[in-house]
Steps between C-alpha positions, in 0.01 A plus 500: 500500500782719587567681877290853379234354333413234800567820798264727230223184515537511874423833539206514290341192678537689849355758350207316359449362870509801624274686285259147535545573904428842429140429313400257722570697826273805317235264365443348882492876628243549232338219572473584915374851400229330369411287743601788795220720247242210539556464880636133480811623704634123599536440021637804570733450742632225334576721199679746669750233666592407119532793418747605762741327265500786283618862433163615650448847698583372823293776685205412208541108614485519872216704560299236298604248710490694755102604420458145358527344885338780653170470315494145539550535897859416541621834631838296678619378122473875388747629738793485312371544156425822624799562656666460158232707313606781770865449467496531079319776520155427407263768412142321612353776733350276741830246513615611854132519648459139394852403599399661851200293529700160436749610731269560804347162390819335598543715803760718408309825616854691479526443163136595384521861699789572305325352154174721568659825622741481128123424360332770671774747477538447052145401456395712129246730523206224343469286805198432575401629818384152682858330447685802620284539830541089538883526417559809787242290709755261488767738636337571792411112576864400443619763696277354823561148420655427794221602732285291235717202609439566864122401460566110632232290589506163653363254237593146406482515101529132362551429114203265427751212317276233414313782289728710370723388206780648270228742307259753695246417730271789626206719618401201756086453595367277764172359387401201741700283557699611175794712424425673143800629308660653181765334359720409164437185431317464176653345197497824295825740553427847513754738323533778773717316739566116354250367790204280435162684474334572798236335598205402885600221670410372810640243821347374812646666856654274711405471858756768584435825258838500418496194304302371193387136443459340122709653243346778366217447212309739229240771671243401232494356160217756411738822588793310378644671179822370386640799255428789757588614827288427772488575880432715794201371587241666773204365638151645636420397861271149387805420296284457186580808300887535380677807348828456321727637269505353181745596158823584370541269268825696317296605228499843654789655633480624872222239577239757400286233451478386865134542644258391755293224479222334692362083599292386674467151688194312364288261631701229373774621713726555199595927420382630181628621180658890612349756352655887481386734727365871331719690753801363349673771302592322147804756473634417809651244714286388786535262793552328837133552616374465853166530700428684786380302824129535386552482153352816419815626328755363301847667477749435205805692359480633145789746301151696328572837400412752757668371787807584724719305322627126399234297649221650753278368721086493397240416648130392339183427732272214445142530518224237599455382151906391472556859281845688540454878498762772326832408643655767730850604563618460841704832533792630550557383813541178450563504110857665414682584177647094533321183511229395730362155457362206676241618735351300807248559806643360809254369776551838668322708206887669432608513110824302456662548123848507342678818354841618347377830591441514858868534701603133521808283482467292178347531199130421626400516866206409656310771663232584768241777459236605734275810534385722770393872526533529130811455476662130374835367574709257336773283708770321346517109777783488510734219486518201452194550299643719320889438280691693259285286265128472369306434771125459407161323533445513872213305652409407865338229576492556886583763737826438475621336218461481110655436217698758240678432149898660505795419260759549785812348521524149578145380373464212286397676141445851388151636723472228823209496714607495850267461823527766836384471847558791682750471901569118493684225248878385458731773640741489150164670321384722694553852587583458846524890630188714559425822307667779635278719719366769305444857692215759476387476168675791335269796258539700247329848428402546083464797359391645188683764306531618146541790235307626223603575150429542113503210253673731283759583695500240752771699757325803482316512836119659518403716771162570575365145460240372697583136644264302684558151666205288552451184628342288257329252823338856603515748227609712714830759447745416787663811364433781271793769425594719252867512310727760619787617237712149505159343371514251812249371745527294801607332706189349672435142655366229338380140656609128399310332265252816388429609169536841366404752246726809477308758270659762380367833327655858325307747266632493133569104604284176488409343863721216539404192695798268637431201706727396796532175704632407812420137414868337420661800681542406825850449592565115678603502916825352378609805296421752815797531717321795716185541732374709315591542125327835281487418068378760264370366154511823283277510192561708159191636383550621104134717396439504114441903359120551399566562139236485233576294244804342705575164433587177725614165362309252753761207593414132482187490320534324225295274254571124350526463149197638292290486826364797692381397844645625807772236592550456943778706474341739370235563735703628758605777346205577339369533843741806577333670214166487705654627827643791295195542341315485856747746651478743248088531411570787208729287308402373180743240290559382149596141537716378228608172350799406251567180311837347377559511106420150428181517319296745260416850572118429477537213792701673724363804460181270630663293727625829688171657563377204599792439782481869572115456593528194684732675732226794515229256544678362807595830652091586501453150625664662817269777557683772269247711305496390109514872371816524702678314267578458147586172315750532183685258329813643276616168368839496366522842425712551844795199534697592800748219335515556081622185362416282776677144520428346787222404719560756742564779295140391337344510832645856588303634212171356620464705717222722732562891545279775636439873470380768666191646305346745765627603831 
């Protein structure tokens, strides 16, 4: 073989390796899209590492790491994968508001404030209204952090080391003599984060309650469910009823599939078989359930539509014969447009929970909420309860000490349980200075203000509009004006933690009802650098023209495939068409209803009439005269989206409009 054929061979084999390094760098990016797609970030992960071999898009790459160790709860290993995505340009809307978040998780608040403001300040025009009031939320709370960090309290917090090992241990419950606990330790791996399924177990306290006796051994064998994640237990007063989360078995992405269940301790004194509780929600994720101090209500967290955002805060009372009734949202005041999760009532009656949406100094904080005159406040404790980690699952078992679940720095394994006593213990773990002396409580004055306009030309101000203000506890206007020639009303004061209605009304216009909360709204001590601080919320009030035969395109109501109930979501808005209807007693509708394209004529010419008079049926259900509304189904003859593809295009064209028939 002569010199030019051997350096030709040469150069062909490198670039047969390199084209093989090539494929298999793009098949294990494949392959982690997959797996990222089916929510098994830690296959993932490990798909993404290969792949960093390649030619991928480095921006493309990183954030899926990146994402991949945030949604399996390893927000420190995303920090520079972001960082990269960021600094090759990567295109993912939300890549600096998670980067921010992972940041502040580490404690580098600096660097998160400047993340969220370049968020806030280029965030498109589609962001949903929840993340951008969390993400400017943020702002504010990293702005203050150092008046946060001032809240000190003088606790001895001791990492419980005969319990805890190098997986998670959490949400801690003293029954007896017993310490109850969630943990990894089954022999089935679960795909979000490379841990061992969760799963109750349980040890025997110690003489001292900071120590545990035997090694720790299976809850029950009767709960015990080896492919599925199991924990968070809570317990009714006798200690013979117990509520827990059970699911997430992978199969679903998000751990949809993650409800509550109930046992109950027999007279054999062994737990039986759980069974699902009805006010589970089966499209949503729900969890870390706890009793009130008679049992009478049970609290749990749940990310069901209709809520504040992430995960809220419900609560479900228990009559005599053991049945739950209609959960309830707990409000704005204590639910936010983040997470809030793991609820508990302490010996003195208070509601203790954890939140990423309250002002705290890590990712979750634990929180105290009481009540009075109305009006509830939430208090972040401070440290050392609280870290620039998760800090979770807080339990008392005494006036002054407890036990809580955090992921700190120097534990033993990814979420430690950890035991407090509050004023004494070894010098090296406690907070030794006391809180700084807080002042007069400082106030704030809130006001209401706002401006009235035209839907069709929504900066076009109305004069001559009637505006009323009533409070919804009363029903009585706190105000009642009329717009001058800039359209506006206000400003007039409004109270903490009252509901309101503003109604507004204009000849040639339909009355428009807008409700307004102060629930949620009232600005935290920490933010107030005055005595006395004034806020104005101003509210835009757009009136629709009293046309006949005008049309409106009703948003989120939409149908399944070839069904025709009314769907949850649906219900609310449905409901708007009955105060419209209520407010305006000569109107009379055509309710319409509009299929996609992907049957015959004849079917969804049926199908539609049939949708449109469900929806009719239900409006009358509310009180709304029959002959005040007209039921008509148009089929496909109307597509909003002509040669629909996708699911989404499919559902825009079944769709709910009405029109004005008689004024």
């Amino acid at each position: 073989m002569n010199i030019n054929t051997s350096a030709t061979w040469l150069v062909a084999l490198g670039m047969a390796f390199g084209m093989a390094g090539c494929n298999s760098a793009m098949q294990a990016y494949k392959k982690g899209v997959r797996h990222y797609d089916a929510g098994e970030y830690n296959l993932a992960i490990s798909q993404f590492q290969k792949a960093e071999k390649g030619t991928i898009d480095p921006a493309r790459l990183n954030y899926y790491l990146a994402e991949s160790y945030r949604l399996s709860n390893r927000f420190g290993d995303a920090v520079p994968f972001y960082q990269k995505a960021v600094e090759a340009n990567s295109t993912e809307p939300d890549v600096r508001l998670n980067y921010a978040y992972a940041l502040k998780s580490q404690g580098n608040y600096g660097g998160a404030l400047d993340q969220l403001q370049q968020y806030v300040a280029n965030a498109p025009k589609t962001t949903p209204k929840n993340t951008l009031d969390k993400a400017k939320s943020e702002i504010e709370t990293l702005k203050a952090i150092n008046i946060i960090a001032q809240k000190k309290t003088p606790i001895n917090l001791k990492n419980m080391g005969n319990l805890n090992s190098p997986g998670t241990e959490f949400a801690p419950v003293v029954r007896g003599n017993e310490l109850i606990f969630t943990a990894s330790r089954k022999d089935v791996t679960y795909k979000n984060n490379g841990l061992p399924m969760l799963g109750l177990y349980k040890t025997k306290l110690g003489q001292q309650p900071d120590e545990t006796g035997n090694a720790p051994e299976l809850f029950s064998t009767n709960v015990f469910q080896n492919d599925v994640n199991e924990g968070t237990p809570a317990f009714s007063k006798d200690g013979k009823t117990m509520i827990l989360a059970r699911g997430n078995n992978g199969k679903r992405k998000g751990g949809l599939d993650v409800d509550l269940f109930i046992s109950r301790l027999g007279a054999d004194n062994n737990w039986s078989q759980p069974l699902r509780l009805p006010i589970s929600d089966s499209t949503a994720w729900d969890g870390s359930p706890a009793f009130s101090g008679d049992g009478k209500t049970l609290y749990f967290a749940s990310n069901r539509a209709g809520g504040a955002g992430g995960t809220d805060l419900y609560r479900t009372s228990i009559d005599a014969s053991g049945r739950f009734s209609r959960p309830v949202n707990m409000g704005r005041d204590i639910n936010t447009p983040g997470n809030e999760m793991f609820p508990y009532v302490g010996p003195d009656a208070k509601l203790y929970f954890s939140s990423d949406g309250h002002p705290g100094l890590g990712k979750l904080d634990i929180f105290v909420a009481t009540r009075s005159g109305g009006v509830t406040r939430v208090e972040n404790m401070g440290q050392p309860i609280n870290s620039a980690s998760d800090d979770f699952g807080l339990i008392y078992t005494d006036d002054d000490k407890g036990y809580l679940a955090s992921n700190r720095a120097g534990g033993k394994g990814d979420d430690d349980i950890y035991f407090f006593q509050e004023g004494s213990g070894d010098d090296s773990t406690t907070i030794a200075q006391n809180p700084p002396k807080e002042g007069a409580p400082k106030t704030v004055r809130y006001f209401l203000a706002g401006t009235v306009g035209s839907n069709d030309n929504p900066s076009n101000p109305l004069d001559s509009a009637r505006v009323r203000i009533i409070d919804d506890a009363t029903g009585q206007p706190i105000a009642e004006v009329v717009t001058g020639q800039p359209g506006t009303f206000g400003k007039y004061p409004i109270q903490e933690g009252k509901d309101y209605t503003i109604l507004a009304e204009r000849r040639g216009y339909l009355t428009h009802r807008e409700p307004f909360t102060m629930q949620g709204k009232s600005i935290p001590q920490i933010f107030l650098t005055k005595p006395q601080t004034d806020t104005t919320f101003n509210v835009a009030l757009l009136l629709d023209r009293s046309e006949l035969n005008k049309t409106f395109v009703l948003e989120n109501i939409y149908y399944d495939l070839n069904k025709y109930n009314i769907r949850s979501d649906a219900a609310p808005e449905l409901d708007k068409i009955v105060t419209i209807l209520k407010d305006n007693p000569t109107l009379k509708l055509e309710l319409s209803s509009h299929t996609d394209a992907r049957d015959t004529d004849a079917y969804n010419m049926k199908l539609s009439q049939n949708r449109a008079k469900s929806a009719v049926d239900y409006i009358v259900a509310q009180g709304i005269a029959a002959d005040r509304l007209v039921a008509k189904g148009y089929g496909e003859t109307r597509l909003v989206v002509k040669n629909a593809k996708t699911e989404e295009e499919h559902q825009r064209n079944r769709r709910t409009e009405i029109k004005i028939l008689e004024l």
